[in-house]
C-alpha positions as CSV (number, residue, x, y, z in Angstrom):
1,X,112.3,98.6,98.5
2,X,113.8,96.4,95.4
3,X,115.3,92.8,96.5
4,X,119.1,92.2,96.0
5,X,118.0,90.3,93.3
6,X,116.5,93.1,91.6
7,X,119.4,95.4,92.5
8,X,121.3,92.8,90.2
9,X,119.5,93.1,87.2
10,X,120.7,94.6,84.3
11,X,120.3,98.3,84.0
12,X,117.4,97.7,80.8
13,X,115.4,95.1,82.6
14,X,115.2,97.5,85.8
15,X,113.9,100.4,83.1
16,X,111.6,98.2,81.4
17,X,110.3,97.2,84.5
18,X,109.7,100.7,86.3
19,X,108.5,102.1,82.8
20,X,105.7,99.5,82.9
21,X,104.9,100.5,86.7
22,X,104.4,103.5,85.8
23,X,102.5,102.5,82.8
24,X,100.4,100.5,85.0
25,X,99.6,102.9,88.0
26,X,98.9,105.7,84.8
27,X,95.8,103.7,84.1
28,X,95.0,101.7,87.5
29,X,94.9,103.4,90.7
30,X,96.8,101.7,92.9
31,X,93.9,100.6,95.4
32,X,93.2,98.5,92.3
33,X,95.9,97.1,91.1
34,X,97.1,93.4,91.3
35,X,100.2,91.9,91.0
36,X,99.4,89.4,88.4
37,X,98.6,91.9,85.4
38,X,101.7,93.5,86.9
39,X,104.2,90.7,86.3
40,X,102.3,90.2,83.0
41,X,103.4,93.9,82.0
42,X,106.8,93.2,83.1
43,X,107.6,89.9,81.2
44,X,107.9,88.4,84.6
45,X,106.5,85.4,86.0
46,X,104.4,86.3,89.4
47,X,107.1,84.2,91.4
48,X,109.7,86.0,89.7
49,X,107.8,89.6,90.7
50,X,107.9,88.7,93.8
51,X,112.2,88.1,94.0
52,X,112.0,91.8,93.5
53,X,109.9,92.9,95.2
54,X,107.9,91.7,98.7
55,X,104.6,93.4,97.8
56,X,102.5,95.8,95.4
57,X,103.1,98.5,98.0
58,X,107.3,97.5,97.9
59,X,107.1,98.6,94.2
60,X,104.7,101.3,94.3
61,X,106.8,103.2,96.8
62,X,110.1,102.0,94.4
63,X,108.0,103.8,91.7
64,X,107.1,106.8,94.1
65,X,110.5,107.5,95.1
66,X,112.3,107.4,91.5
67,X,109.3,109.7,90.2
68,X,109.6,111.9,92.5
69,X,113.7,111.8,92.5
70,X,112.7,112.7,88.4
71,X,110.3,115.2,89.3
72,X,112.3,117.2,91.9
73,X,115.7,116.9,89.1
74,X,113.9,120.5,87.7
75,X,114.8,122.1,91.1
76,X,117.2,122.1,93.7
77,X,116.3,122.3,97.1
78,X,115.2,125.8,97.9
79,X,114.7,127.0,94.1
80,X,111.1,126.2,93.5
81,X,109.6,129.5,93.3
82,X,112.5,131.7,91.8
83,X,112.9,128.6,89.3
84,X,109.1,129.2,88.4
85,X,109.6,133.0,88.1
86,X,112.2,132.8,86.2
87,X,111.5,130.0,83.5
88,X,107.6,130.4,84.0
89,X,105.6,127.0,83.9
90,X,107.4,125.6,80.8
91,X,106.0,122.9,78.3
92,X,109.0,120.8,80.0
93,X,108.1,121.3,83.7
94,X,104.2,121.3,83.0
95,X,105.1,117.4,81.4
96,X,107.2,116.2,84.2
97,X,104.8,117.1,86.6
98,X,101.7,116.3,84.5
99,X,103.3,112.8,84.0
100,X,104.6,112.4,87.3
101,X,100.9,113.5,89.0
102,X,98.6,111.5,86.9
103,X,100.6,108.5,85.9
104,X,101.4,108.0,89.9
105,X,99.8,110.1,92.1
106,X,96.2,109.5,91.1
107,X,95.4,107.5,94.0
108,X,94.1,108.2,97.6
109,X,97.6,105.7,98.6
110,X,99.4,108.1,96.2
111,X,98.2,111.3,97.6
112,X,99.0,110.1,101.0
113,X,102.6,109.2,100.0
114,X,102.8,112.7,98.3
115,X,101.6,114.9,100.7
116,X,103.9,112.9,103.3
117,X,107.1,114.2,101.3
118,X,105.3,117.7,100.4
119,X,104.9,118.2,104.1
120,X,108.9,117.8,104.3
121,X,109.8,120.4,102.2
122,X,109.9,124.1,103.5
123,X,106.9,126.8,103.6
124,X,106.8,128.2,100.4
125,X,107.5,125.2,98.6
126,X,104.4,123.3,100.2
127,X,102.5,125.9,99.3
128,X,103.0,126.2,95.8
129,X,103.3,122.1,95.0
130,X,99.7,122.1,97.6
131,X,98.7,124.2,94.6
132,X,99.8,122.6,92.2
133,X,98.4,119.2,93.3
134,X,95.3,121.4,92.8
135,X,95.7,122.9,89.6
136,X,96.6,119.4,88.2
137,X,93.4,118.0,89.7
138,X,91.2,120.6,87.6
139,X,93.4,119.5,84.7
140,X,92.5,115.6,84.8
141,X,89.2,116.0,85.9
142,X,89.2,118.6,82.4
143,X,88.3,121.6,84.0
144,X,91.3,123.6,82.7
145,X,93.4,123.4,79.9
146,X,97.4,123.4,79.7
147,X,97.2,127.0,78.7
148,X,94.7,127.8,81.5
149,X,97.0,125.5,84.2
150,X,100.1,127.8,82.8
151,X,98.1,131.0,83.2
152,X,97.1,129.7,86.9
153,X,100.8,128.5,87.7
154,X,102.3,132.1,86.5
155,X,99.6,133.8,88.8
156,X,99.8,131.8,91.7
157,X,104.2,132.8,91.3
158,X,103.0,136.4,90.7
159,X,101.5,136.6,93.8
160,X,104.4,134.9,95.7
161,X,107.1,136.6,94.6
C-alpha cells in the first residue's frame, strides 16, 4: 500500500498519479510494465516513485483496490442482480466496468487479484461478475459489440431472476 509520504500528498497529486496508473496498466499489462515509464507518467522522479510506493505490485494493488472500491460504488453489497434487473446493463454501468476491466484487469496478475475478491462475494454475485469477466473478454478481443454485451448482460439477468 501507499507510503506515509504518499498519504501526505495533496489530494490532486494523489489523482494525477492514480489516473496515470490506470492510464498506464490500460495500455501495458502489468507483467510488462516498469517503473521507470511509470514515474515518467507521473512527473515523478523514480526515487521519488519509490517514497510512495515499495514496488510496481505496491501500486498495482493501490490501483486494484480504488478501481474496484469505484466499480462496486454501482452496488451495495447484496444488490447486484436486482440492481441489473431493474436498471438493465446501462451505458453508465457497461463504462464503469468496461473501464475498470480493460484498463486494469487485462492481465494474468490482474485476473488473479480479481478473481481473489470475486471469490469473496456471495453465490449469485460470483456468478454473474464470472460472466461478466466473460462477456467483457469477447468484447476486447471484438467478438461482440456494446449492444450485443447489453443483450448478453439482460439475458444472462433474465435467466437469474
Amino acid at each position: 500500500m501507499p507510503s506515509k509520504t504518499f498519504n501526505n500528498l495533496p489530494f490532486e497529486k494523489k489523482l494525477h498519479i492514480y489516473q496515470s496508473a490506470i492510464n498506464y496498466f490500460g495500455k501495458v499489462a502489468f507483467e510488462n510494465a516498469k517503473v521507470s515509464e511509470l514515474a515518467e507518467l507521473m512527473g515523478v522522479k523514480r526515487r521519488t516513485y519509490y517514497s510512495y510506493f515499495s514496488s510496481l505490485e505496491d501500486l498495482y494493488n493501490y490501483v486494484f483496490i480504488y478501481s474496484n472500491i469505484d466499480c462496486k460504488m454501482l452496488f451495495s453489497e447484496s444488490d447486484l442482480l436486482p440492481k441489473l434487473k431493474v436498471e438493465g446493463f446501462t451505458d453508465e454501468i457497461f463504462d464503469v466496468f468496461e473501464s475498470y476491466y480493460l484498463s486494469i484487469i487485462c492481465s494474468d496478475y490482474g485476473l488473479g487479484k480479481l478473481y481473489e475478491y470475486i471469490n469473496t462475494l456471495n453465490s449469485s454475485e460470483r456468478i454473474i461478475l464470472n460472466v461478466l469477466v466473460s462477456i467483457l473478454k469477447q468484447y476486447e478481443l471484438g467478438v461482440l459489440s456494446k449492444s450485443q454485451v447489453k443483450d448478453e448482460v439482460k439475458s444472462l439477468i433474465d435467466a437469474h431472476l
